[in-house]
GUDO-843211 format. One record per residue (C-alpha): residue in one letter; x, y, z. Coordinates in steps of 0.2 Angstrom, whole numbers, padded with zeros to 4 digits, always signed. Example, Ala and Ser with C-alpha at 12.3 -4.5 7.8 and 13.67 -1.06 7.14 Angstrom:
# residues 2
a+0062-0022+0039
s+0068-0005+0036
# end
This chain:
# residues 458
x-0049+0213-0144
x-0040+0197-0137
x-0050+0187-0127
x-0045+0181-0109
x-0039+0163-0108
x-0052+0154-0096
x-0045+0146-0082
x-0048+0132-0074
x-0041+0127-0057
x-0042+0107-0059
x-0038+0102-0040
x-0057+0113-0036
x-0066+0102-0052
x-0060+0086-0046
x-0064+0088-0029
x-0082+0091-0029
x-0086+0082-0045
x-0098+0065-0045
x-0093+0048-0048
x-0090+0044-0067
x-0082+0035-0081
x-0066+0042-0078
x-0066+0037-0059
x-0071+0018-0062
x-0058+0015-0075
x-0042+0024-0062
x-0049+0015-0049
x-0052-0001-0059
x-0034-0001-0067
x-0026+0004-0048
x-0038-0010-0040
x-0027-0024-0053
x-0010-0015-0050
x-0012-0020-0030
x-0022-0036-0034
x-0007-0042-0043
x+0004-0032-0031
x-0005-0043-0017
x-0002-0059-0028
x+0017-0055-0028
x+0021-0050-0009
x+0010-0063-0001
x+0017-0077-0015
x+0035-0080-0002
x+0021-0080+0014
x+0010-0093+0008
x+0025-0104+0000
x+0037-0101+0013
x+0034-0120+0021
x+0034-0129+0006
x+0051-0117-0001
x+0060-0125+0016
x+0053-0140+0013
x+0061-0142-0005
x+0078-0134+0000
x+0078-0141+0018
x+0079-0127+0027
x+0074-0122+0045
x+0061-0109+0049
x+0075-0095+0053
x+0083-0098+0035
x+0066-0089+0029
x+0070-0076+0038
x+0083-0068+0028
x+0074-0071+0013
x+0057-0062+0019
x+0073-0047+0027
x+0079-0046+0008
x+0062-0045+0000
x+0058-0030+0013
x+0075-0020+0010
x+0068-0022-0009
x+0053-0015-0004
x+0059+0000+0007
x+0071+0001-0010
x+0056+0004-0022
x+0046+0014-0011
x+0057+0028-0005
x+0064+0027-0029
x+0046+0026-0034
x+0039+0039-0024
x+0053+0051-0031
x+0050+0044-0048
x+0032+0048-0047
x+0034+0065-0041
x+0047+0067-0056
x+0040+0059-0071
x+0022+0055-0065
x+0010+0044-0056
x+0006+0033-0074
x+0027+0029-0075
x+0030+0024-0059
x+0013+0014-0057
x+0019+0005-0073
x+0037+0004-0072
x+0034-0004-0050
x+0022-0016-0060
x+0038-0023-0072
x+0050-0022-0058
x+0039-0035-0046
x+0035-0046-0061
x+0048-0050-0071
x+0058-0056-0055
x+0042-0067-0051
x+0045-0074-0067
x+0063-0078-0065
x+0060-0086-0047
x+0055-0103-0053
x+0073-0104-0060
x+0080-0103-0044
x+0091-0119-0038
x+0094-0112-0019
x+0086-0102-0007
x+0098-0088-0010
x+0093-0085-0027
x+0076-0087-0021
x+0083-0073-0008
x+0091-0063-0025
x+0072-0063-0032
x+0064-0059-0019
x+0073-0041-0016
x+0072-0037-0033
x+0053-0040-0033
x+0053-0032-0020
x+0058-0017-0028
x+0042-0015-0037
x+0030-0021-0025
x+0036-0007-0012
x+0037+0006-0027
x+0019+0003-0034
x+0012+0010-0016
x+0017+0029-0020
x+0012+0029-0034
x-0005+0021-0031
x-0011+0030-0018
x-0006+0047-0027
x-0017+0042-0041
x-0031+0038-0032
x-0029+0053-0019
x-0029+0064-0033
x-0041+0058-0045
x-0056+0054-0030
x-0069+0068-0025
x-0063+0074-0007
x-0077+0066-0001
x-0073+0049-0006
x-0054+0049-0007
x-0050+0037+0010
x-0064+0025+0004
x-0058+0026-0013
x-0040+0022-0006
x-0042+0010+0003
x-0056+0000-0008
x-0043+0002-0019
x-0033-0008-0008
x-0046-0023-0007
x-0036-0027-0022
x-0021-0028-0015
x-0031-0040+0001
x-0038-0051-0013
x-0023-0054-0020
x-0017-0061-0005
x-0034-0071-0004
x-0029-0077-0021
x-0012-0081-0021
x-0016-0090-0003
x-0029-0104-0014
x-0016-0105-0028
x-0005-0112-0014
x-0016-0122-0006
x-0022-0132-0021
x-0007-0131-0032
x+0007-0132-0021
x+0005-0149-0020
x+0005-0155-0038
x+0015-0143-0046
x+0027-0138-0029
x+0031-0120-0022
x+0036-0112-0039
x+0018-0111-0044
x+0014-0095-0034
x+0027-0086-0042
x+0025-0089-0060
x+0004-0085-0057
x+0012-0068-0049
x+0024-0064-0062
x+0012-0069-0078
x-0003-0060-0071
x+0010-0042-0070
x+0018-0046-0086
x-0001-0045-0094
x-0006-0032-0082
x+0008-0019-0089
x+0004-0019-0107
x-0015-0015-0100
x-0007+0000-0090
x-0001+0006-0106
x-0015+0007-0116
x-0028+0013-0102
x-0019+0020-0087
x-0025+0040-0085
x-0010+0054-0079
x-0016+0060-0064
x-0024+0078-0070
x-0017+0087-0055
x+0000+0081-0057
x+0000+0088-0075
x-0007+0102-0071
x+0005+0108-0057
x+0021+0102-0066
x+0016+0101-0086
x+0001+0114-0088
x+0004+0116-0107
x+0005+0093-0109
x-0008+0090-0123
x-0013+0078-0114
x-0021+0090-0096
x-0036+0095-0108
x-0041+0077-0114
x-0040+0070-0097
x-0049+0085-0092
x-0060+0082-0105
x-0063+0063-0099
x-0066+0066-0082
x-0076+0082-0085
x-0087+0077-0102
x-0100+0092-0099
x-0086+0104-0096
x-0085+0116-0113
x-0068+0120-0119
x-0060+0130-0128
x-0040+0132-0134
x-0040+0145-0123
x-0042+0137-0109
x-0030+0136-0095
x-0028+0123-0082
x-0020+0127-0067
x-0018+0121-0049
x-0018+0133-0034
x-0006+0129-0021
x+0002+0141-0009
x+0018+0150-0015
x+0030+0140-0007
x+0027+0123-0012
x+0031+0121-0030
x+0046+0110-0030
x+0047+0096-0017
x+0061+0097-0003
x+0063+0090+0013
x+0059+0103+0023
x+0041+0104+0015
x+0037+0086+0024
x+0040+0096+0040
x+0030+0115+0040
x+0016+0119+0044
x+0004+0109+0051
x+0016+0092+0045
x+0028+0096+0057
x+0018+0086+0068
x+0009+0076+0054
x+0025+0069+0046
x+0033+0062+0063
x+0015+0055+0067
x+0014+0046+0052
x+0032+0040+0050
x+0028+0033+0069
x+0011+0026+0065
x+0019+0016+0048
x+0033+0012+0058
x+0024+0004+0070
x+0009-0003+0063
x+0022-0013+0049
x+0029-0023+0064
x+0011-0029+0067
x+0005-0033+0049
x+0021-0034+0039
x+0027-0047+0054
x+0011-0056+0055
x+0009-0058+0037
x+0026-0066+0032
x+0025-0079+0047
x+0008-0082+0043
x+0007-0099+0037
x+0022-0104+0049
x+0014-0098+0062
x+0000-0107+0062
x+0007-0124+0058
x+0015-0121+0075
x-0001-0118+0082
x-0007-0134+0077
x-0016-0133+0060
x-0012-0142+0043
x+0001-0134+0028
x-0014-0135+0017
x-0025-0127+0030
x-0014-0113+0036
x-0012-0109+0016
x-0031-0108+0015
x-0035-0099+0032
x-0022-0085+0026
x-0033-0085+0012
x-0048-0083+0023
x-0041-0070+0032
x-0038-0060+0016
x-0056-0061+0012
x-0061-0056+0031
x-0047-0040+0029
x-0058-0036+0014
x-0073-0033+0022
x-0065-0022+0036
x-0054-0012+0024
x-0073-0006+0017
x-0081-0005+0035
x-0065+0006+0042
x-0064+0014+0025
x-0081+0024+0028
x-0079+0027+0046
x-0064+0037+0044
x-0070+0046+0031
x-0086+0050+0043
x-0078+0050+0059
x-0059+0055+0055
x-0042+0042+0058
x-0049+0038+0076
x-0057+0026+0069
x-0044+0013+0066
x-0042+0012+0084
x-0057+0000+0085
x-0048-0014+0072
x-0029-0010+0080
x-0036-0016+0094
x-0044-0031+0089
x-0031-0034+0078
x-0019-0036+0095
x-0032-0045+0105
x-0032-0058+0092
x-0015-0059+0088
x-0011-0062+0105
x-0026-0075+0111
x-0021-0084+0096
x-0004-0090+0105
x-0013-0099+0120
x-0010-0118+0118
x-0021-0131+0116
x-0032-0122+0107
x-0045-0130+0093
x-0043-0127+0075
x-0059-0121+0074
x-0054-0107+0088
x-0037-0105+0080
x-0044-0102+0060
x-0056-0088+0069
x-0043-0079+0078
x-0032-0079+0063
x-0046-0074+0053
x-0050-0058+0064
x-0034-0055+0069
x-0025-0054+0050
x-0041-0044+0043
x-0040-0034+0057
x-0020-0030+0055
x-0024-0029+0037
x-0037-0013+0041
x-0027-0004+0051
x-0013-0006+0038
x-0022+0000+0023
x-0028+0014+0036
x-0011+0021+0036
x-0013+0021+0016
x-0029+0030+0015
x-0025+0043+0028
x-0007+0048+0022
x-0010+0057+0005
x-0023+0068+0012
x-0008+0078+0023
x+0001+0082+0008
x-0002+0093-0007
x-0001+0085-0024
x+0019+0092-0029
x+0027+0083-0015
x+0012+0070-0013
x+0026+0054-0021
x+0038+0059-0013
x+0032+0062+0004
x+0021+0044+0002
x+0036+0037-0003
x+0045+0041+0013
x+0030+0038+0025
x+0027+0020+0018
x+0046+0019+0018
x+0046+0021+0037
x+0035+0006+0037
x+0045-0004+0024
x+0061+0002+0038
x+0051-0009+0053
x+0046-0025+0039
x+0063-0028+0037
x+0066-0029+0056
x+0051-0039+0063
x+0053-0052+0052
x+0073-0055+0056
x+0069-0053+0074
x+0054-0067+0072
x+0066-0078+0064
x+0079-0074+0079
x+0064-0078+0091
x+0061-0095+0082
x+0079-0102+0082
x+0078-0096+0101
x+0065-0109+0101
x+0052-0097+0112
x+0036-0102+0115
x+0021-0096+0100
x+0015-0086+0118
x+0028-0074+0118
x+0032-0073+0098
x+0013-0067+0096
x+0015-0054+0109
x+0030-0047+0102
x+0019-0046+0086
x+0003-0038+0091
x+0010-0025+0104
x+0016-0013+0091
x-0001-0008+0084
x-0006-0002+0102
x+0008+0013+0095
x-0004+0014+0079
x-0019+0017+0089
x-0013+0030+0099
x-0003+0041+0083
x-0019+0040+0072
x-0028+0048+0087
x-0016+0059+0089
x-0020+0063+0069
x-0037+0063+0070
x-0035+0080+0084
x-0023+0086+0070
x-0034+0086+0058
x-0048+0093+0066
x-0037+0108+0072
x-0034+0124+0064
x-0017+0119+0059
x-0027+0110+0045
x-0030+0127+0036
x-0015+0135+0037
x-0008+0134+0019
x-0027+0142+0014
x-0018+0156+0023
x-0002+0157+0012
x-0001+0169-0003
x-0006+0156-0020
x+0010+0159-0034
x+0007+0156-0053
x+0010+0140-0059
x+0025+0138-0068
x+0032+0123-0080
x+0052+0113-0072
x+0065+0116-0081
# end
């Protein structure tokens, strides 16, 4: 008499599971990809003052060169997001990783701002593909009690970076000239790949919805389940209802994401023309304000650090009190932005409200990331990701072009700020509008739909 191959539904196992070895080393190894991630965006922020100081350009030169880095990124995160759902979270995570550091390396080469431009796009590339691919992994590998804190502490990385990258300028700009942020960027990925390689876990439900028989689902199983006994009969398998087991457009919009997915899109959208803006302008914007090149570089550092602390804080109170909770730092975030534009004000005032008002932006951004995964089911996960963060990526390349249009216009700081901070007033009110979603009973409709066998793609 045959006996019954056990199975094992691996999205129930993870979920409820405790903390563990295999948790700390996917969230370690996703902490570095957006450290370095963070290194590499932030690289063109913090040196954009001493890059058109060495070609002698103007401030509105910059602008095309932060539009190019962005189309890179909307590039690379719609790509990745599809290679993720295709080939897996490990080959896109890795392959985004080379994409934004080999360019990085090649940046120092440049002899004018528009090959700095050229390497900028193509960095770009990775550093918007990376994102998918991140916040699938850690989405799918965290208990579902964790998995907004665990995205978004995974996203302290990608603030530290910043931090980072922002001293490097600061203290090294000066003797070694603007290069230098983009050869640290572009070392620390290149050594950062090879350790992907050798320690980077699949995520188990990935496998297990597209690759059940992968040799690999019962040793990872194994790994993030050591007291679990089995057997070569076992079976691993992930429930998901009958309809959703290829991706296609149409699954971003049923159901209950029929109103997610435009509130999303909306709230990306949005919330990048505050943070994606604030960030590439940073440094210049404070000069104008009055404050020191070395000081700007450091306060963007500063603010970095300050972001860190309320990624963590807005982290657990969403995962307590649902996406409401980012309307207390979008607001801050504004109110900040936009005080920070009033003349005459000290440098003491000005490093405060640049401090808060960056960390704050930073918050509600990562926010967005740590809410997102948690609408969609682990098949289209990448993909859908991809396209949400791309929506974001889709306002980055505008709000820095139309900053650059407001500089040459020579307006005052007053109304540049304004023009800023206002859209994250949009990002308060969709991720309210989420929160009810979430709560409603819209949420448990797919529980509702008949569950088909798991079968391996073609």
């Amino acid at each position: 008499m045959n006996t019954p191959a056990r199975e094992i539904d691996v999205g129930e196992l993870l979920e409820n599971r405790k903390l563990g070895r295999f948790h700390a080393v996917a969230f370690l190894l996703c902490f570095l990809i957006l450290f370095v991630d963070g290194l590499d965006y932030s690289a063109a922020n913090v040196g954009a003052p001493a890059i058109l100081r060495a070609f002698n350009a103007d401030r509105a030169a910059m602008g095309t060169v932060l539009v190019c880095g962005y189309i890179g990124i909307f590039i690379g995160s719609v790509v990745f997001g599809i290679v993720g759902d295709r080939y897996g979270r490990r080959v896109g995570a890795i392959l985004g990783v080379l994409a934004y550091s080999l360019p990085a390396l090649l940046t120092p080469l440049a002899s004018s701002l528009d090959e700095v431009t050229v390497f900028r796009f193509l960095a770009g590339i990775g550093i918007g593909g990376v994102v998918p691919n991140t916040i699938a992994l850690l989405t799918e590998t965290a208990p579902k009690r964790l998995r907004v804190s665990a995205v978004m502490a995974g996203f302290v990385g990608y603030s530290l970076g910043n931090a980072t990258i922002g001293q490097v300028a600061a203290w090294f700009t000066p003797a070694f000239g603007w290069s230098i942020v983009f050869l640290v960027a572009g070392v620390a990925g290149t050594i950062l790949s090879f350790v992907l390689l050798l320690g980077l876990p699949e995520s188990i439900p990935f496998l297990a919805a597209t690759k059940p028989d992968s040799p690999r689902l019962p040793a990872l199983v194994k790994r993030a389940a050591p007291e679990l006994p089995l057997s070569s009969e076992s079976r691993f398998v992930l429930r998901r209802p009958a309809n959703e087991t290829k991706f296609s457009l149409a699954l971003l919009f049923s159901g209950y994401r029929r109103y997610a997915t435009p509130l999303l899109w909306i709230a990306f959208f949005a919330e990048s023309l505050t943070y994606m803006t604030l960030s590439a302008w940073f440094a210049v914007i404070l000069e104008a304000a009055g404050l020191a090149p070395t000081s700007a570089a450091l306060v963007f550092s500063y603010s970095a650090i300050g972001g860190i602390f309320a990624i963590l804080i807005l982290g657990r109170l969403i995962d307590r009190v649902g996406p409401k909770a980012t309307v207390l730092s979008a607001v801050i975030a504004v109110s900040a932005i936009i005080y920070l534009g009033t003349p005459g004000l000290s440098p003491t005032l000005i490093t405060a409200l640049a401090i808060g008002g960056l960390a704050c932006a930073a918050a509600t951004h990562q926010s967005l990331n740590g809410i997102v995964g948690g609408f969609y089911p682990t098949i289209i996960r990448g993909n859908a990701v991809g396209y949400a963060t791309g929506a974001g990526r889709v306002a980055a390349i505008i709000g820095p072009g139309i900053v650059a249009g407001l500089f040459a216009a020579k307006l005052p700081l007053s109304e540049i700020v304004v023009f800023i901070a206002a859209p994250d007033l949009v990002v308060a009110a969709a991720c309210v509008a989420l929160d009810r979603l979430q709560r409603s009973r819209l949420m448990i409709e797919d529980s509702a739909l008949p569950v088909t066998p798991l079968k391996q793609p073609a």
